[in-house]
C-alpha positions as semicolon CSV with decimal commas, in nm:
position;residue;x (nm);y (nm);z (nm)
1;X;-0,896;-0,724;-1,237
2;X;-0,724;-0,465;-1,035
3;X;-0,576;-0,638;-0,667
4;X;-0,766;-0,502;-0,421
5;X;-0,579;-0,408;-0,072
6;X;-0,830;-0,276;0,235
7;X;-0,631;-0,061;0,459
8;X;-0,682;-0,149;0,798
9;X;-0,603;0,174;0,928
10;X;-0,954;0,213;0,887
11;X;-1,085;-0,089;1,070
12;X;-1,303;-0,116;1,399
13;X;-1,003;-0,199;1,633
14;X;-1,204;-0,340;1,873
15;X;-1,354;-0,544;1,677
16;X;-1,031;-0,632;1,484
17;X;-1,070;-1,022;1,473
18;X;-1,458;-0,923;1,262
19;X;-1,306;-0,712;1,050
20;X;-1,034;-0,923;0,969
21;X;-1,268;-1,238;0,943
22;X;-1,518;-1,016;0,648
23;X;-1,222;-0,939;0,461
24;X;-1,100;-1,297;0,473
25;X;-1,474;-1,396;0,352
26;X;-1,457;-1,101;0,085
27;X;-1,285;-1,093;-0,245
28;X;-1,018;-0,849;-0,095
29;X;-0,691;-0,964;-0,231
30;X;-0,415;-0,811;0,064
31;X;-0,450;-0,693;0,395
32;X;-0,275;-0,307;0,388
33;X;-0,156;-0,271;0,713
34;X;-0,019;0,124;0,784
35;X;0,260;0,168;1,017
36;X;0,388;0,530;1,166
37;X;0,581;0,661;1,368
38;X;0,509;0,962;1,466
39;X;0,834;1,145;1,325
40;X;0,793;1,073;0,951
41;X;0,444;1,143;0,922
42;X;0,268;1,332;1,209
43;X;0,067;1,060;1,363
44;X;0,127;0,711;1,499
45;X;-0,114;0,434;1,415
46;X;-0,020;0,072;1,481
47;X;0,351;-0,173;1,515
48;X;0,441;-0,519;1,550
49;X;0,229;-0,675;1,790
50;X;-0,083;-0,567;1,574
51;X;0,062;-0,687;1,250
52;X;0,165;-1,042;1,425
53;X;-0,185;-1,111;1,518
54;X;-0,357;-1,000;1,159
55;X;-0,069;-1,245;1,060
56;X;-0,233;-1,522;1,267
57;X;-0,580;-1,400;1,148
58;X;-0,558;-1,432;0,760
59;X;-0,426;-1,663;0,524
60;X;-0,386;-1,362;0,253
61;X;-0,090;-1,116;0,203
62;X;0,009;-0,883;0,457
63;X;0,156;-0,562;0,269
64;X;0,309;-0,319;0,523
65;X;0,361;-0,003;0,424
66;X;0,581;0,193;0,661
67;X;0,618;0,510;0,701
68;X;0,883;0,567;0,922
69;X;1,216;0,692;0,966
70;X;1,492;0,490;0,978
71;X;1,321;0,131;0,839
72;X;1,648;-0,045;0,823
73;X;1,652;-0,081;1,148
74;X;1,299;-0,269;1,201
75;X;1,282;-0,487;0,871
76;X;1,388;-0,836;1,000
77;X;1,103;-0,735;1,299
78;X;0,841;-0,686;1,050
79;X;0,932;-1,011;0,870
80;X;0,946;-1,194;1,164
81;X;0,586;-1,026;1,240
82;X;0,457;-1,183;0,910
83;X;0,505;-0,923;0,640
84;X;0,506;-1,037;0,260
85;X;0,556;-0,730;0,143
86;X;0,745;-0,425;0,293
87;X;0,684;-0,094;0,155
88;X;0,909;0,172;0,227
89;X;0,952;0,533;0,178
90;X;1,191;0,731;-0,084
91;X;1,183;1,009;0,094
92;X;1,290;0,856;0,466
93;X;1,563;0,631;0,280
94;X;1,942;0,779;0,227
95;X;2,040;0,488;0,091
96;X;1,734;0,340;-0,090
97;X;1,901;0,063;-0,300
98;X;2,046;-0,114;-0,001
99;X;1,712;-0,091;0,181
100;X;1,568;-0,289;-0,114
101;X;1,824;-0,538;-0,138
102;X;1,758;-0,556;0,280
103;X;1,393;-0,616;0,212
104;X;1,458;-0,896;-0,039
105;X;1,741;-1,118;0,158
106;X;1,490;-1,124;0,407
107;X;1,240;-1,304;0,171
108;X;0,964;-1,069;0,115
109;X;0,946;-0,803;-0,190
110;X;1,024;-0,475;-0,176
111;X;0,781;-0,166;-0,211
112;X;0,884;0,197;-0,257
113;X;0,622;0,480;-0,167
114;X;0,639;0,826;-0,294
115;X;0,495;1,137;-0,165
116;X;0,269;1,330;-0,368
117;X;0,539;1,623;-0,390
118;X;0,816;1,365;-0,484
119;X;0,921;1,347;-0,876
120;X;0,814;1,005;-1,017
121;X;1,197;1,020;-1,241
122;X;1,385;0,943;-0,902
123;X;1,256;0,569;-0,941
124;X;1,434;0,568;-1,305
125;X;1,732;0,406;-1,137
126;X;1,547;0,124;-0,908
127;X;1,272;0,063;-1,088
128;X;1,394;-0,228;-1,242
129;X;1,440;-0,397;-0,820
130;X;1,162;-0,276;-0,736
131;X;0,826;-0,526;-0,689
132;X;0,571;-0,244;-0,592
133;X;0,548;0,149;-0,634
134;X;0,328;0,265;-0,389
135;X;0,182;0,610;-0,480
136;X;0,029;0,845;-0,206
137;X;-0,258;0,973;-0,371
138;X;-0,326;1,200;-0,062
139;X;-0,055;1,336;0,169
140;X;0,052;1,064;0,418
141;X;-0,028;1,015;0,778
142;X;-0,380;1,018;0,801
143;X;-0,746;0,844;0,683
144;X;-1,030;0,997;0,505
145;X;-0,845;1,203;0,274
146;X;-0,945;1,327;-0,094
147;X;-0,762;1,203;-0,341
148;X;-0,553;1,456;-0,529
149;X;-0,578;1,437;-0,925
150;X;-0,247;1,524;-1,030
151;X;-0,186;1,168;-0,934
152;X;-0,322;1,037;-1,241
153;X;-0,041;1,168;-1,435
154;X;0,229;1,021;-1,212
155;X;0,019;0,678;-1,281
156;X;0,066;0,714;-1,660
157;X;0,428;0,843;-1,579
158;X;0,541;0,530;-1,378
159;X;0,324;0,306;-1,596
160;X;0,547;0,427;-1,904
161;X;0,864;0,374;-1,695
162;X;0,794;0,064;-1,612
163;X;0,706;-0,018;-2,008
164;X;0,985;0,131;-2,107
165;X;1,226;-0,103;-1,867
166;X;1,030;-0,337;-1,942
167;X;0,944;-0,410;-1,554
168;X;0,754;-0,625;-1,338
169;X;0,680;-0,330;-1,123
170;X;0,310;-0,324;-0,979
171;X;0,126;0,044;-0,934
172;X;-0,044;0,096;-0,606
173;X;-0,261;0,378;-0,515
174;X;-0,340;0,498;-0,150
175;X;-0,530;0,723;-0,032
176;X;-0,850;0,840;-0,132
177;X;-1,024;0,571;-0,345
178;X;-1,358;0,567;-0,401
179;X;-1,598;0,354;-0,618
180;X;-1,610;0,690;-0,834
181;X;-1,242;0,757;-0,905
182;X;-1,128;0,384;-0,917
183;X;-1,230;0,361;-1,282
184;X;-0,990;0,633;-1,366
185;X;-0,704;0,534;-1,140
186;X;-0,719;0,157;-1,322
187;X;-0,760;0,321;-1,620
188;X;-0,437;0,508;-1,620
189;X;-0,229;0,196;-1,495
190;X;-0,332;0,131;-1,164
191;X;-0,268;-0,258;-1,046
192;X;-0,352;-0,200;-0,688
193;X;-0,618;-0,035;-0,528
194;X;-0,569;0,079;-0,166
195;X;-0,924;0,145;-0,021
196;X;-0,988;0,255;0,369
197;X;-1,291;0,469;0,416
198;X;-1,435;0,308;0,101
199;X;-1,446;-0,018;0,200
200;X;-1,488;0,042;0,624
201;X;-1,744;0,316;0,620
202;X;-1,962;0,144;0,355
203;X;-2,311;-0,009;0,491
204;X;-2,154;-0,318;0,299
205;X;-1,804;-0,348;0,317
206;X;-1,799;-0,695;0,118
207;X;-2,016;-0,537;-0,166
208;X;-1,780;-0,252;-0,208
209;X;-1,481;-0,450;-0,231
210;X;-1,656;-0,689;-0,521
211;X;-1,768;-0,363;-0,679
212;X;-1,402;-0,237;-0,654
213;X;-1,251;-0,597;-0,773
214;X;-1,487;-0,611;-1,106
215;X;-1,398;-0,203;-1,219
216;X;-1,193;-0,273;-1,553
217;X;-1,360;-0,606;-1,682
């Protein structure tokens, strides 16, 4: 069964401590928690203080997934804030390696995110440190995007990479998940399904995210 991850980017935020408490009640696996900054990806959506009290609200794993510039410099905050996993991107790190190896001394495994533009052959070198691959399946910065198909074949891609290194590596998909296209993303490789709109907008938000856990049995 595929782990399923609810972005709360697409939660009722003042009703946080209600959304939190369904997904806590549903069989949703992580809590996806989206930060930005503004400068990476043109909008700015939640930090710290936000994440610390989700932390306080849920037993289950926090995975941050920031997309920021500069996340070197806010790593030990984000584990202090409760993170269990840390996602950041290829594209805002220079030195990508060390920002891994950063992620890990602190006690919480390291995710890598690429852009839809971004060749998946640039992980060939870290793949092998790496606990998560997070691929944007739409471009990133924003909700309520379509996914964008070409993604499938990075899936197989990274799944054959990851075969082939003989990996631990997990595949995560964001952006643009539905209950129709889920199928096909777990069916390339997929491990983790990221689902906002999906799961938030749905007249039963703990029905879709069964109906999301059971795709693949």
């Amino acid at each position: 069964m595929p782990i399923i991850a609810p972005s709360l980017l697409s939660a009722d935020f003042l009703n946080l401590q209600a959304d939190c408490t369904m997904l806590n009640e549903s069989e949703a696996d992580w809590f996806h928690l989206d930060v930005m900054d503004g400068r990476f990806v043109p909008n700015i959506s939640f930090g710290l203080p936000v994440i610390a009290h989700i932390r306080n609200a849920t037993k289950k794993v926090c995975d941050v997934h920031l997309m920021i510039e500069e996340p070197e410099k806010f790593a030990e905050a984000f584990k202090q804030a409760g993170a269990d996993i840390l996602t950041v991107h290829l594209e805002a790190c220079r030195h990508l390696h060390r920002n891994v190896q950063q992620i890990k001394q602190l006690g919480m495994k390291a995710g890598i995110a690429v852009n839809p533009h971004t060749p998946i052959d640039l992980l060939e070198d870290i793949i092998m440190d790496t606990d998560l691959v997070c691929l944007m399946s739409v471009n990133p910065g924003f909700g309520g995007q379509q996914f964008i198909p070409q993604t499938l074949k990075k899936i197989r891609q990274l799944k054959s990479m990851i075969l082939e290194k003989n990996a631990a590596t997990l595949i995560e998909i964001d952006g643009g998940v539905t209950l129709d296209n889920a199928p096909e993303i777990i069916a390339a490789g997929a491990d983790i399904l990221v689902a906002g709109n999906t799961v938030f907008r749905s007249t039963n938000p703990v029905e879709t995210i069964a109906a999301l856990k059971r795709i693949g049995i």
